[in-house]
C-alpha positions in Angstrom: 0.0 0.0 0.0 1.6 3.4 -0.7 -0.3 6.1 1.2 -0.3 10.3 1.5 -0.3 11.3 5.1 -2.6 14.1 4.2 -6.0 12.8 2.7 -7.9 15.9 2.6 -9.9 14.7 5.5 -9.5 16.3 9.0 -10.9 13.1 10.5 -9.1 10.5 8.6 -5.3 10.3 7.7 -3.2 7.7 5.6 -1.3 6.7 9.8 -5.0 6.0 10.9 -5.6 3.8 7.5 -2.9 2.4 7.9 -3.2 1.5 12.0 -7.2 0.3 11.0 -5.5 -2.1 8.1 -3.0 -3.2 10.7 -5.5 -4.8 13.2 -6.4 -7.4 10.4 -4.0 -7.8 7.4 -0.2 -8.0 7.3 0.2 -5.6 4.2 3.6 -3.6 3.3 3.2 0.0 3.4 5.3 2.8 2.3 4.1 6.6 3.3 4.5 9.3 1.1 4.2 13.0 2.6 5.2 16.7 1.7 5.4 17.0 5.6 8.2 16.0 8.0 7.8 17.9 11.3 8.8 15.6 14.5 5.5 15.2 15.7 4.3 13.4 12.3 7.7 11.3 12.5 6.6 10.3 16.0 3.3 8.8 14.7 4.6 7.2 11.8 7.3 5.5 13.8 4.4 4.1 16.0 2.8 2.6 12.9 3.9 -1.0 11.4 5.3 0.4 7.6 7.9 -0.5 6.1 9.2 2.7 4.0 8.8 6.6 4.0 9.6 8.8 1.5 9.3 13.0 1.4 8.2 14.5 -1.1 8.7 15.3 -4.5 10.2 11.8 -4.8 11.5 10.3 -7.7 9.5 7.7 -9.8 12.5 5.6 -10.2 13.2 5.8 -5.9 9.8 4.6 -5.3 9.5 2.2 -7.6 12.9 0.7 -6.3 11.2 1.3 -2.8 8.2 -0.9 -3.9 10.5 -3.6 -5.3 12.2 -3.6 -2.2 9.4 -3.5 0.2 7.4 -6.4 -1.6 10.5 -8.5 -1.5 10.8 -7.9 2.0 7.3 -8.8 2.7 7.7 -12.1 0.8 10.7 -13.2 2.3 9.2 -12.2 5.9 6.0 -14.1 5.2 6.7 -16.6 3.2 7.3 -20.2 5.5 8.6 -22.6 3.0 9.9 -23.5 -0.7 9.4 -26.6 -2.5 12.8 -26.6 -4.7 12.4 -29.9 -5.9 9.5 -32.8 -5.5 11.5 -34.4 -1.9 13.1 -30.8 -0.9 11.2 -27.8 1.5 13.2 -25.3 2.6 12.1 -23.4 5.6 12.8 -20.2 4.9 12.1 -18.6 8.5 14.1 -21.5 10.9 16.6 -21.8 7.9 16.5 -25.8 7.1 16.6 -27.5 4.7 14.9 -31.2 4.0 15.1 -33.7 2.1 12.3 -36.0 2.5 12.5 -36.1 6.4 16.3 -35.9 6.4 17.4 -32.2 7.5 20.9 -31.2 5.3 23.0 -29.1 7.7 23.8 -25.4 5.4 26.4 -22.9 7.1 25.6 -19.4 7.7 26.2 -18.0 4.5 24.5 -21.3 2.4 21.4 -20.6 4.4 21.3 -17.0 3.1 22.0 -17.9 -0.3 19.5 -20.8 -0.7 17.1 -18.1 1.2 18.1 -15.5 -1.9 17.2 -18.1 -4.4 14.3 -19.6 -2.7 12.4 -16.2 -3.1 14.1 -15.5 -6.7 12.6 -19.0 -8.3 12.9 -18.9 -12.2 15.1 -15.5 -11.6 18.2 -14.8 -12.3 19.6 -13.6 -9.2 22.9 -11.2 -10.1 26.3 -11.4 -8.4 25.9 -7.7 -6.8 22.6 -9.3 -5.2 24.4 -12.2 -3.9 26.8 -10.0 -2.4 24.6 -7.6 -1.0 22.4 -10.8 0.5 24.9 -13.2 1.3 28.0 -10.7 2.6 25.8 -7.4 3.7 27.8 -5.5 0.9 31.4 -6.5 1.9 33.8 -7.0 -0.5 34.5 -11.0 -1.6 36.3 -12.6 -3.9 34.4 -14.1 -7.2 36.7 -17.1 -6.3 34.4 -16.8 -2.7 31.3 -16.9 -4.7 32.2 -19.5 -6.7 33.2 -21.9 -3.8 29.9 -21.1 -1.7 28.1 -22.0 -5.0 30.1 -25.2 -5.5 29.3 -26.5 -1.6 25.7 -25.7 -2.4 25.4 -27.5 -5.3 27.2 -30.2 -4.1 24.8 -30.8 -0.9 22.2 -30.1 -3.4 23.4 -32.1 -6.2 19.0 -33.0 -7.1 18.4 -29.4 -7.6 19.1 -27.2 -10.5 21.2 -24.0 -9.8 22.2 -22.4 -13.2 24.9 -20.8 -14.0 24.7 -17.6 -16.3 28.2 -16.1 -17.4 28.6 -12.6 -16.7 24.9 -12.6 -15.0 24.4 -15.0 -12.3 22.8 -17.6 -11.0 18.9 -19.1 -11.2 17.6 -21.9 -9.5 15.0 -23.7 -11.9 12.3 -25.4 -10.3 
């Protein structure tokens, strides 16, 4: 939901909407306001949203902002992934099964199986990986390339393409 503060309506704002909405849906919401005093700040602090942007904004900020919010949502909400016909991961306790069998995944597999898991079908890019898997440090393509290479090869049933230059997709 992307929502004005100011709805022309003394009685009803887009922080009341959005508290109301709260009660009975889990919905993203980013607010978008030409106002920023600290009072207002205060309020929309108190509300569950996940973005706020001032206004004028940019078309290309929000819709990266929307990108980024319903990706968030997904991943926060989503409980498991089939990734092949015998394997569920469990995206929010981080394990992964193979039929009843749990394979153990480090830190870092966990967060790259995670990436893919809500990416299906996608091409997921190196700089996403990065940013995902390493919180934007710097790493080594040889890194990248071994963390793949453990994956795949405690995943050997599931499909995780390579793409030169691009990245990688898991097919399902």
């Amino acid at each position: 939901m992307i929502t004005d503060i100011n709805l022309g309506d003394s009685l009803t704002n887009g922080i009341n909407i959005v508290e109301t909405l709260n009660k009975t849906k889990n919905t993203p919401v980013i607010f978008v306001t030409a106002y920023g005093d600290d009072e207002l700040l205060e309020d929309i602090a108190m509300t569950d949203h996940s973005y706020y942007l001032s206004k004028p904004y940019d078309a290309d900020e929000l819709l990266k902002v929307v990108k980024l919010t319903l990706y968030k949502h997904n991943l926060k909400n989503e409980i498991k992934a089939n990734l092949s016909n015998n394997t569920i991961y469990d995206i929010n306790n981080k394990l992964l099964y193979e039929g009843d069998k749990e394979i153990r995944l480090t830190a870092k597999e966990s967060l790259f199986i995670t990436l893919l898991s809500n990416r299906k079908n996608q091409i997921v890019s190196y700089d996403d990986i990065i940013k995902f898997v390493w919180d934007d440090e710097v790493v080594s393509p040889s890194t990248i390339r071994q963390l793949i290479s453990r994956v795949r090869e405690k995943l050997s049933y599931i499909s995780i393409e390579t793409h030169h230059g691009l990245g990688y997709r898991l097919k399902t």
